[in-house]
N, C-alpha and C positions, 0 to 999 in steps of 0.2 A: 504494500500500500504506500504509495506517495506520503512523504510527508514535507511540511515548509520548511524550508532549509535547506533538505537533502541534497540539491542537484547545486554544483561548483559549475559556476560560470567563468573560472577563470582556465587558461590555458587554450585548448582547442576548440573546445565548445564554444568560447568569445569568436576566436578567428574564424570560425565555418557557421555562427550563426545564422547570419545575412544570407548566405547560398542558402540555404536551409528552409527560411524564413521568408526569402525575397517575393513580391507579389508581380504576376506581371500585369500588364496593360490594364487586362481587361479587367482584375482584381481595382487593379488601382482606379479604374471608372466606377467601379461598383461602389466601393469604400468611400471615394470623393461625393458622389452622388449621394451617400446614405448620409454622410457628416455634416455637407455643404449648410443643411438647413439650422444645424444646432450650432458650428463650430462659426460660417460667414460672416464678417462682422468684428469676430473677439478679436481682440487686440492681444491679449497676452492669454497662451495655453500651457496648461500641464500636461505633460504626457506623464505617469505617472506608471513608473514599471518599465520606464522605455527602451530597454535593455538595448541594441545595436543601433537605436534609432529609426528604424526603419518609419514607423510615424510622422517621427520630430519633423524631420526633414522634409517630409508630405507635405504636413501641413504650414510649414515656413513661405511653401512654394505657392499651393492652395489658395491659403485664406490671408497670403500677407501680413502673417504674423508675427508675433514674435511668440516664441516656443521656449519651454526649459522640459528636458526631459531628465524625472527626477529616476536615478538607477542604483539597485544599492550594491550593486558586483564592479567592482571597479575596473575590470576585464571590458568587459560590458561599453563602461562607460569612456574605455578607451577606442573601444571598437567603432561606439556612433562617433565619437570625435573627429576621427578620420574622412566623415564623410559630412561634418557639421558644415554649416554655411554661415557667415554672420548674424544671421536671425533665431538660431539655434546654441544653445547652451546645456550641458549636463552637471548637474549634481548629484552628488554621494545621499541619498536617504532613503525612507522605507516610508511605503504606503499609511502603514499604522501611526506614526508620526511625523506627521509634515512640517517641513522646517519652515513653514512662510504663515505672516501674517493674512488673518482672513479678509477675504475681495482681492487677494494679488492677483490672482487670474480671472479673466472672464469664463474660463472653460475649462475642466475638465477631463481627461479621455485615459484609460486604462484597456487594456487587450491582452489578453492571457496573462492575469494580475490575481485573480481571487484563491487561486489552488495553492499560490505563495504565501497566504495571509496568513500567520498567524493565529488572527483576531480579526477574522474579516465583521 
């Protein structure tokens, strides 16, 4: 049985997550189409779990954002860096305690985040 914690994102699994993980086109129409209505607009998003970025960087692109994807593997957090744009930022935290004051963001967004939690 899975538990939170168990899985080390640092080493290999950071470096092949993106192949693994990556969406293509038509993923990435469906996803923009499905978010456009919630996410268009904010100015400032969380990606919250954002592990390689794959998100962060979407939505930078998207919605004209500005993005922090909060990631608490720091493998991870090296791996979206790589592929960050100036409108995209990551920091070291955990879902269960968010380092930011409330209203920092307008929005939002977590994806494959709850089986992590703790204390969801």
């Amino acid at each position: 049985m899975f538990s939170p914690g168990s899985i080390d994102y640092a080493g290999a699994l950071s470096r092949n997550f993106i192949a693994g993980r990556g969406l293509s086109v038509d993923a990435q129409a469906t996803w923009r189409s499905v978010l456009a209505p919630h996410l268009d607009g904010a100015a400032r998003i969380l990606d919250v779990g954002s592990g390689a970025g794959r998100f962060s960087a979407l939505f930078a692109s998207w919605f004209r954002s500005f993005v922090v994807g909060l990631e608490p593997a720091a493998a991870m957090r090296d791996a979206a860096r790589a592929m960050a744009t100036s409108h995209v930022a990551y920091l070291g935290g955990r879902a269960e305690q968010l380092p930011f004051r409330t209203a920092t963001f307008d929005a939002a967004f977590l994806s494959n985040v709850f089986h992590h939690l703790r204390e969801p």
